[in-house]
C-alpha positions as CSV (number, residue, x, y, z in Angstrom):
1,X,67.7,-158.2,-70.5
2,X,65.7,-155.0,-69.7
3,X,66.0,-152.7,-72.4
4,X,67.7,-149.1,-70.6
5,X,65.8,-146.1,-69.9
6,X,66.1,-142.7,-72.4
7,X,67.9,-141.4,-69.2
8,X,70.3,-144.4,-68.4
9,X,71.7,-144.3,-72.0
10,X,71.8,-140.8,-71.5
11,X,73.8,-141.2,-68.8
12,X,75.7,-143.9,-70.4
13,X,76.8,-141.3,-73.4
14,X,77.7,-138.6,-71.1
15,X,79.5,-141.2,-69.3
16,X,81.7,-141.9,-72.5
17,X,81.9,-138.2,-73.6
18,X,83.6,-137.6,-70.0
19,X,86.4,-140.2,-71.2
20,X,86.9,-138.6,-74.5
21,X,87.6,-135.4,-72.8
22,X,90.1,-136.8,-70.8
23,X,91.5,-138.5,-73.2
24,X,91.9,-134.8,-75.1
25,X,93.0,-133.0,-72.1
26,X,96.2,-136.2,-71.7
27,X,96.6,-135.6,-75.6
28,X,96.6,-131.8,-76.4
29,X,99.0,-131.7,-73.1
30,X,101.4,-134.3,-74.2
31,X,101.5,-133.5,-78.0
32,X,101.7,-129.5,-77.6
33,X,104.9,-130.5,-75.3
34,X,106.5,-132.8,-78.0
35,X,105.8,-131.1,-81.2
36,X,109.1,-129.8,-82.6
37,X,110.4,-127.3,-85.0
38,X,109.4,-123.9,-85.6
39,X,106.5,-124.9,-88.0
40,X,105.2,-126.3,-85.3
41,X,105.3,-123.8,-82.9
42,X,102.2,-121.9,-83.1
43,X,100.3,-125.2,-83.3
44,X,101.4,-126.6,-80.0
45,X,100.3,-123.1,-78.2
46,X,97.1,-123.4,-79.8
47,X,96.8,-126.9,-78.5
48,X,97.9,-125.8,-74.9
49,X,94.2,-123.7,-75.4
50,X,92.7,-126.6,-76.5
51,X,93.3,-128.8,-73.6
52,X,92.0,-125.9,-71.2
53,X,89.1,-125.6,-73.1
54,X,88.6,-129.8,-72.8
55,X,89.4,-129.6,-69.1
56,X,86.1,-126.3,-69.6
57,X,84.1,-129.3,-71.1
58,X,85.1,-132.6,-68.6
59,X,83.7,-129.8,-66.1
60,X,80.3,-129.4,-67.5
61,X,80.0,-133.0,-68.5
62,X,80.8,-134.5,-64.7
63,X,78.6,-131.2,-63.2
64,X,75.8,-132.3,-65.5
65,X,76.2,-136.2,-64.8
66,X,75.8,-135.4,-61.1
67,X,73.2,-133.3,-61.2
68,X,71.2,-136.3,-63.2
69,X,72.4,-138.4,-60.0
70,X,75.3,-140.2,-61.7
71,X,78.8,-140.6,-60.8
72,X,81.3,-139.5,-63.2
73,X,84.1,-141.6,-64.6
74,X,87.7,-141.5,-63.9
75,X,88.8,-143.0,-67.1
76,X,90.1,-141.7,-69.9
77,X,89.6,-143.4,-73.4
78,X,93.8,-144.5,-75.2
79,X,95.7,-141.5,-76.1
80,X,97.7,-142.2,-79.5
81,X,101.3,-141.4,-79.5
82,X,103.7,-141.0,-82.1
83,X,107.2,-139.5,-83.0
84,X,105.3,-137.7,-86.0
85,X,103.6,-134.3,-85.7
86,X,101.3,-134.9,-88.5
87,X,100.4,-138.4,-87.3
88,X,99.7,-136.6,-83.5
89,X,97.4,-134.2,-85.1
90,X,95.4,-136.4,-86.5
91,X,94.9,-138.3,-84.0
92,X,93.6,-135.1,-82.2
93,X,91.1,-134.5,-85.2
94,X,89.9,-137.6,-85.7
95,X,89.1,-137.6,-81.5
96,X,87.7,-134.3,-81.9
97,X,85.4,-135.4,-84.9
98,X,83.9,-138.4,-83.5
99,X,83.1,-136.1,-80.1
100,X,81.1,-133.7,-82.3
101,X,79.1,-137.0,-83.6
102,X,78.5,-137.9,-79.8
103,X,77.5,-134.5,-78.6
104,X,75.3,-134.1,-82.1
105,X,73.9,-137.0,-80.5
106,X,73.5,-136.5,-76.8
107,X,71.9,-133.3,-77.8
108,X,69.1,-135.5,-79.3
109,X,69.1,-137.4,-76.5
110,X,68.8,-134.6,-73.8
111,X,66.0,-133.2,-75.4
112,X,64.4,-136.2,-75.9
113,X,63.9,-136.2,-72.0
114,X,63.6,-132.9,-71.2
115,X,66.9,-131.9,-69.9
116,X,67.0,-128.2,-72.2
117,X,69.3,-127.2,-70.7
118,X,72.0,-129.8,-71.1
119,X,71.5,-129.8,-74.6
120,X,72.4,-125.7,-74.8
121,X,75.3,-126.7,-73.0
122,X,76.5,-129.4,-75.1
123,X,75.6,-126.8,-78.1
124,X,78.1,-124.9,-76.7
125,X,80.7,-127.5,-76.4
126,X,80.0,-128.6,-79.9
127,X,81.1,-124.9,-81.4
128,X,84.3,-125.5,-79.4
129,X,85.1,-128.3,-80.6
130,X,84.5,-127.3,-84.0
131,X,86.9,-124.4,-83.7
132,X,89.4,-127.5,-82.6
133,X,88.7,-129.4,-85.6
134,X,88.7,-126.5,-87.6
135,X,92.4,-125.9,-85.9
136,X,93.8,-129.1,-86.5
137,X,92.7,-129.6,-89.7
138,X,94.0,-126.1,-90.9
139,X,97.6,-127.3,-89.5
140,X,97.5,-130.1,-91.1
141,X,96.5,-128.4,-94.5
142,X,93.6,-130.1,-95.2
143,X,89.7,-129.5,-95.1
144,X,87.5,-130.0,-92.1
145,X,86.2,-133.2,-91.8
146,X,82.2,-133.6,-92.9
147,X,80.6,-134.3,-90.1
148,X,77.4,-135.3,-92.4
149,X,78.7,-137.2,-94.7
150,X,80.4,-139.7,-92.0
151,X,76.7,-140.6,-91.1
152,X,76.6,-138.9,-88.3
């Protein structure tokens, strides 16, 4: 088996990234619609941002996979569901942890061939979805997950 080109598992990641922001988008709508009681409130409008600013990023993912001559996917990875708000929103950090991984990653990659630009974008994207996690993880009453110490 021939061993993919820098490019095609670039492509390949972007590919998957595209999926994890629709599977936010599906997630921060549903959850910021069933989260209920008042401590909850605030959370579920801030969520309601978040999946505008996912549907910003599914944008500049599928704009960049067709400008490097790729279709982009129409699948979004599972969304968790739960009857528990806590259990929702960590779902949504644990998602929006392991994108920062990828797009630590596929910033690597884009440089690696050239494409500068893509990897300011994704840069961008990344502080986003810090914010996010930084959100979550602040709702939930706990500390930001390390990004460096997972092995990332």
């Amino acid at each position: 088996m021939a061993k993919k080109s820098p490019l095609q598992e670039l492509i390949n990641g972007l590919q998957e990234d595209l999926s994890r922001e629709y599977q936010a988008i599906i997630a921060y709508t549903v959850y910021s619609n069933v989260l209920t009681g008042a401590q909850w409130m605030n959370i579920a409008a801030e969520l309601k941002k978040h999946a505008h600013e996912e549907l910003e990023h599914a944008l500049i993912i599928a704009d960049q996979l067709d400008y490097l001559g790729a279709m982009p996917n129409a699948k979004p990875k599972e969304v968790k569901l739960s009857k528990k708000p806590q259990d929702m929103l960590r779902f949504d950090l644990d998602n929006e942890t392991d994108t920062i991984k990828a797009y630590r990653q596929r910033v690597t990659q884009a440089e690696a061939v050239g494409h500068f630009a893509l990897a300011e974008q994704i840069r961008k994207i990344i502080s986003q979805e810090q914010e996010h996690q930084h959100d979550l993880a602040t709702a939930l009453g706990i500390e930001v997950p390390n990004i460096l110490k997972q092995g990332a």
